[in-house]
C-alpha positions in Angstrom: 0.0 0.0 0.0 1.8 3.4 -1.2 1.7 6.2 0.8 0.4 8.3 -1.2 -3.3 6.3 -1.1 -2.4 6.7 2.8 -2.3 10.5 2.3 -5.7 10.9 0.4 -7.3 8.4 2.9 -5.9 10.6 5.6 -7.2 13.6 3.2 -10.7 12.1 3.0 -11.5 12.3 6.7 -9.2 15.2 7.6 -9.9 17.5 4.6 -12.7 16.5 2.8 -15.6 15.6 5.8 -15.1 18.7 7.2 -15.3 20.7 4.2 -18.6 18.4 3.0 -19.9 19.7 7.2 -19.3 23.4 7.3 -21.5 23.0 3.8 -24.8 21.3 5.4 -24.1 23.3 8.5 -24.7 26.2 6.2 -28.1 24.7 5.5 -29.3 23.5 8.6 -28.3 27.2 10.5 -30.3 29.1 7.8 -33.5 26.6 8.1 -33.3 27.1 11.7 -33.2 31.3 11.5 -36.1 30.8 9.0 -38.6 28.6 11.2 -38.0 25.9 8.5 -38.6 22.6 10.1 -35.5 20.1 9.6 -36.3 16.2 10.3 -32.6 15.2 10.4 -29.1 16.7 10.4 -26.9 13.4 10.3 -23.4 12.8 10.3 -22.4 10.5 7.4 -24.3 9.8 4.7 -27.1 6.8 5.3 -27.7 4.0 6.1 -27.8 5.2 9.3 -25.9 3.8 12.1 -27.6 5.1 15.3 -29.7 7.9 16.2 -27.4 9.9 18.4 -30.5 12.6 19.7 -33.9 13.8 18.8 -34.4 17.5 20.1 -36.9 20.4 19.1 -38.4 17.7 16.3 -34.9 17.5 14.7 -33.5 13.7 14.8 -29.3 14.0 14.9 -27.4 10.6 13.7 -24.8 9.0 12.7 -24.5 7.2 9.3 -22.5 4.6 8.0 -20.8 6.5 4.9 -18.0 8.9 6.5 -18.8 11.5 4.0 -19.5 15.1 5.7 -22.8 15.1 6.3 -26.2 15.8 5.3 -29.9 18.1 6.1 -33.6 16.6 5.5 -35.3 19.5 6.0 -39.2 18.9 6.2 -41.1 19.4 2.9 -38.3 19.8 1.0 -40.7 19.5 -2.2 -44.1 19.7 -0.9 -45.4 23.0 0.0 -48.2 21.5 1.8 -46.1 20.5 4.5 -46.8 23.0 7.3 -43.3 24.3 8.3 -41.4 22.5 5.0 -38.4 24.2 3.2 -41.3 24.3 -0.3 -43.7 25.7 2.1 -41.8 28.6 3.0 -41.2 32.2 1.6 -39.2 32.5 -1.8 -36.8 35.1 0.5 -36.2 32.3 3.2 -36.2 29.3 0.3 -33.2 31.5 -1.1 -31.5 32.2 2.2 -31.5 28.8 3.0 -30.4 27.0 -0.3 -27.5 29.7 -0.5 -26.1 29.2 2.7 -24.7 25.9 1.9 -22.3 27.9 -0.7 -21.9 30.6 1.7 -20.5 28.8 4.4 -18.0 27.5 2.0 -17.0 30.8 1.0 -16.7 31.9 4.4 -15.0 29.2 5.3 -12.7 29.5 2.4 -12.0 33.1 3.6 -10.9 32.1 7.5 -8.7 29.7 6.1 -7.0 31.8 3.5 -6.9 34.9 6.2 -4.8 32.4 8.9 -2.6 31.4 5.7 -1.7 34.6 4.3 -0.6 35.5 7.8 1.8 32.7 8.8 3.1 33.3 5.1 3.4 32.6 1.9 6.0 29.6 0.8 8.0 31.5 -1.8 8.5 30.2 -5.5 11.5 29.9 -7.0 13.5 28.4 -10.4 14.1 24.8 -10.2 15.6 24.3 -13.8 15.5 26.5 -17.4 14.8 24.9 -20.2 17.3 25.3 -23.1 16.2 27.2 -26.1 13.0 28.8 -24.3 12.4 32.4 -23.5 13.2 31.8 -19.6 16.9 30.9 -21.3 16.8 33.8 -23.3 15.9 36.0 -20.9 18.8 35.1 -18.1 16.5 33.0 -15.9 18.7 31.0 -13.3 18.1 28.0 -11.3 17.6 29.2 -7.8 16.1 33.0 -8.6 13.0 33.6 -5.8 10.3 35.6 -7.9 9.4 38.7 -5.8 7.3 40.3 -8.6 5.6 40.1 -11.6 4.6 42.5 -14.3 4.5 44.8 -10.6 2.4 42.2 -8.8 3.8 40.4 -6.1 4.5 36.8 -6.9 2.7 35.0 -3.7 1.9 31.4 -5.9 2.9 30.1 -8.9 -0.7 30.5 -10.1 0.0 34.4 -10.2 3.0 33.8 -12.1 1.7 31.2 -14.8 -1.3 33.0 -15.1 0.2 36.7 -16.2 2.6 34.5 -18.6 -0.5 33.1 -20.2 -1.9 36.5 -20.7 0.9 38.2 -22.0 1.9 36.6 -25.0 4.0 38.3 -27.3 4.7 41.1 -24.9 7.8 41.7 -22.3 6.9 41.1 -18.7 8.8 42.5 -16.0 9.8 39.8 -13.4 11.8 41.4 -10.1 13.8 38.2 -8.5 16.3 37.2 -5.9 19.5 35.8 -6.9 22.3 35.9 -4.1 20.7 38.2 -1.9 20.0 40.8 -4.1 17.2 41.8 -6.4 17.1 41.6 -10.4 15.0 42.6 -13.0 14.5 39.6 -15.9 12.5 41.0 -18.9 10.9 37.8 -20.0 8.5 37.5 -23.6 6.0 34.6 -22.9 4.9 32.7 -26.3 1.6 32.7 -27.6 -1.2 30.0 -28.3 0.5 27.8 -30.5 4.4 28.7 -30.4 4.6 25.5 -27.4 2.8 22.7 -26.5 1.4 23.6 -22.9 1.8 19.5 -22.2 5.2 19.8 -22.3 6.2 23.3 -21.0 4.7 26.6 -20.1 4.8 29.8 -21.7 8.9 31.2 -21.1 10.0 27.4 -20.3 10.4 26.9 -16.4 10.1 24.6 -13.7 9.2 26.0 -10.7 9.8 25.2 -6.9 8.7 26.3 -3.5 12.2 27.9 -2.5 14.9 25.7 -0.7 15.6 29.0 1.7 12.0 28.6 3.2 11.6 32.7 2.5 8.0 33.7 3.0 6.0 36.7 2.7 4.0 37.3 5.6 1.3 40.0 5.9 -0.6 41.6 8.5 -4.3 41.0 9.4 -5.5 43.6 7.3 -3.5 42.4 3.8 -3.9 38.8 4.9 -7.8 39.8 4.4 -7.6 41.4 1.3 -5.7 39.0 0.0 -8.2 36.2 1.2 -10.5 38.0 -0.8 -8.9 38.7 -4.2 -8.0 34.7 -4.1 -11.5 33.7 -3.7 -12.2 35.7 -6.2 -9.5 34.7 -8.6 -10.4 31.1 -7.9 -14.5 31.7 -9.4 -13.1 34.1 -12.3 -10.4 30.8 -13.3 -13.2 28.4 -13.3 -15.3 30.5 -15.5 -12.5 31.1 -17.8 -11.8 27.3 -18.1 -13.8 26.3 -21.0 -12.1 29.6 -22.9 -8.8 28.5 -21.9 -9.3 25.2 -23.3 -10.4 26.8 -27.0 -7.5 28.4 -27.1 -5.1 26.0 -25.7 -4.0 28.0 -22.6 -4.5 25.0 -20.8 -4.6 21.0 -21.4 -7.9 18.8 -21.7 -5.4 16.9 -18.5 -5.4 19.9 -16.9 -8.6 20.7 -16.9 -10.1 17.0 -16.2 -13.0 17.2 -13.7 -11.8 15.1 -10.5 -14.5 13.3 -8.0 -14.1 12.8 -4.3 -11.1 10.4 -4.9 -9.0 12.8 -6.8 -9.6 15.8 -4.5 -8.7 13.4 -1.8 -5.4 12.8 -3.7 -4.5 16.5 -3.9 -5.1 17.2 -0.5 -3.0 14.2 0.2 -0.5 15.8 -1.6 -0.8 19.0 -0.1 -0.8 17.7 3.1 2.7 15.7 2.6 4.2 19.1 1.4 3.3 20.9 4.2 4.8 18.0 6.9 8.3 18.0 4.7 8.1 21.5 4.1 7.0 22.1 8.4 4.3 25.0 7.0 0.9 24.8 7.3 0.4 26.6 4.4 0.0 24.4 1.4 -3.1 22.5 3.8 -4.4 26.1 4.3 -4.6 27.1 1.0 -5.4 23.5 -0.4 -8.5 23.4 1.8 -9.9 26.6 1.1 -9.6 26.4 -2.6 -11.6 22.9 -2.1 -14.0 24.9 0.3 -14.4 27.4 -2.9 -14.7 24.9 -5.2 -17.6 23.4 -3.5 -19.8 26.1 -2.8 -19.4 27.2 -6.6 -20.0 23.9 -8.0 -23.2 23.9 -6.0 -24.6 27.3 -6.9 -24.4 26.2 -11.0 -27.9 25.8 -12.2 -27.7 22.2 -12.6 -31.1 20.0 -11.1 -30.3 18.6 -8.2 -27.9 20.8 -7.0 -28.7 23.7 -4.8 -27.8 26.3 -8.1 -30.4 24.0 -10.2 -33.5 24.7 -7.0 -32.4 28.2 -6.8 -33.3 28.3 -10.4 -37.2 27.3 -9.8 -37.3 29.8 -7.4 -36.5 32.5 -9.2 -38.8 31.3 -12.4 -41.4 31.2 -9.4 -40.6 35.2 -8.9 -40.8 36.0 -12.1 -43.9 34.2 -13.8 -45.5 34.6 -10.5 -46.4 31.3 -9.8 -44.6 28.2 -8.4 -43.9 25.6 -11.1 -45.7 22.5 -10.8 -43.5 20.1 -7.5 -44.4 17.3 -9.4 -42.9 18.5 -12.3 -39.5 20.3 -10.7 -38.9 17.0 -8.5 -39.0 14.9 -11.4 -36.4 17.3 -13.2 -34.4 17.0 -9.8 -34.2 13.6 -9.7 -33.2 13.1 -13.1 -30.5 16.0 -12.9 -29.6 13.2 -9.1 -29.3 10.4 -11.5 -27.1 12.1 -14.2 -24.9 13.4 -11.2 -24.5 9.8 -9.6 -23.3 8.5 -12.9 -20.8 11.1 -13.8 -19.4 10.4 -10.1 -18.9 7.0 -10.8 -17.1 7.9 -14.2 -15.1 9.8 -12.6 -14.2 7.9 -9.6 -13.0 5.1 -11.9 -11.3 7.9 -13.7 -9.4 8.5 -10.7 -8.7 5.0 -9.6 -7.5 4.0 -12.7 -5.3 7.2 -13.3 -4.6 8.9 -10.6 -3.8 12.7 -10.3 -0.2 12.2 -8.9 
């Protein structure tokens, strides 16, 4: 048994579970502060394995699947139900289907704050590829990029990201090489001028830095920083079908994981941050998971909470609820479809794992 399934396993109930909680938490605090009824809140995913407490109508358990957790609230799609989620306002329906996301997001944003402050592992030049702009342009094995284009260089995200952008045009890169600082002017190629399965845009390999230099900020930057990555993260995802067109980025790289392939890369950013002694890489890993989850959620796909969000607001604007027949049939096709792409992708994982 390699350690590497050890670390997702580890991953699963360390990273994951908690991630999947904070979500229905999210759920089950906004039904609560709307009057909505909720019949269980379990732990696990059913079969259940015992009924841990019953209190104010609201049975709490413990199920056999160690997967995060889940909410039943009452009436979920019956409005007759006095009390139910379908019974309720479309304000408190929103609140409530929302707040699953939300708590991601927030959660995303604690975790990201409490990262930026212990610091951020620098990134530095591992090798230069020969006959590449990085070559060309003086690049050394060993330089620590400070900033780019004027930006500071906290990830190698940041980095990548203005080299995909800037094709064709110079990009000022400020680094540290034996103590002192050193301005590279670097011209990334184009779409088409390298295969982005083979190398990026100037032709580097990158490396957290040996020396273990961080860039710490204060409470305030940590913040704003927590912010602008959050953000960043959505804007990327949106982008990703774009990218793809125009070969910024891989059909590999892009490859939609399940819950065994997040559990691999938060095995692997777990490792990193017990060789590298920084909490960091878990920090970050987790909260980009966290974000990942709550926007996956809000996409207007049936089943999910985007895809109910969705019949509420064609409820607000033709005025009238659509039929719950009709939407819970579209639900649990959209529940059906979802199940089977997990399974594809699970044995996608299994059979080719992301490390």
């Amino acid at each position: 048994m390699s350690s590497n399934f050890l670390w997702a396993v580890a991953a699963f109930f360390v990273v994951l579970t908690p991630i999947i909680l904070i979500h229905e938490l999210g759920h089950f605090f906004a039904a609560r502060l709307s009057n909505i009824k909720v019949d269980e809140f379990g732990l696990g995913f059913p079969p259940r394995a015992v009924k841990l407490a019953e209190r104010g109508g609201t049975i709490y358990s413990l199920n056999w699947i160690p997967l995060g957790g889940f909410v039943r609230p009452a009436g979920e799609d019956d409005p007759t139900v006095p009390g139910g989620l379908a019974g309720a306002s479309k304000r408190a329906r929103l609140f409530v289907l929302s707040a699953g996301a939300g708590a991601n997001f927030l959660l995303a944003l604690v975790l990201f704050w409490i990262a930026f402050m212990l610091g951020t592992p620098a990134v530095a030049v591992s090798e230069v590829n020969p006959g590449t702009p990085a070559e060309a342009a003086g690049f050394q094995s060993g330089d620590v990029f400070l900033m780019v284009n004027g930006v500071s260089a906290d990830n190698s995200g940041i980095i990548a990201n203005t080299m995909r952008e800037s094709g064709g045009e110079p990009v000022s890169v400020i680094v540290l090489r034996d103590g002192e600082e050193v301005e590279v002017l670097v011209t990334p190629r184009g779409p088409g001028e390298y295969d982005p399965a083979v190398e990026g845009p100037i032709g580097l390999t990158l490396m957290a830095d040996p020396g273990g230099l961080e860039l710490k900020r204060n409470p305030l930057e940590a913040a704003q920083k927590s912010v602008e990555s959050i953000v960043e993260i959505v804007f990327l995802t949106v982008r990703v079908p774009a990218m793809l067109l125009s070969g910024d980025i891989t059909p590999s790289e892009a490859r939609p994981v399940s819950v065994v392939g997040i559990s691999q890369i938060a095995g692997e950013a777990a490792q990193t941050s017990v060789r590298r002694n920084t909490l960091f890489p878990i920090l970050n890993m987790m909260a980009f998971i966290s974000v990942a989850l709550g926007f996956t959620n809000l996409l207007p796909i049936p089943a999910l909470d985007g895809g109910r969000i969705v019949f509420v607001l064609v409820e607000a604007v033709r005025g009238r609820r659509v039929e719950p027949e009709r939407e819970g049939m579209v639900h649990i096709v959209g529940m059906l479809v979802l199940l089977g792409l997990m399974v594809l992708l699970i044995i996608q994982d299994i059979a080719n794992p992301i490390f």
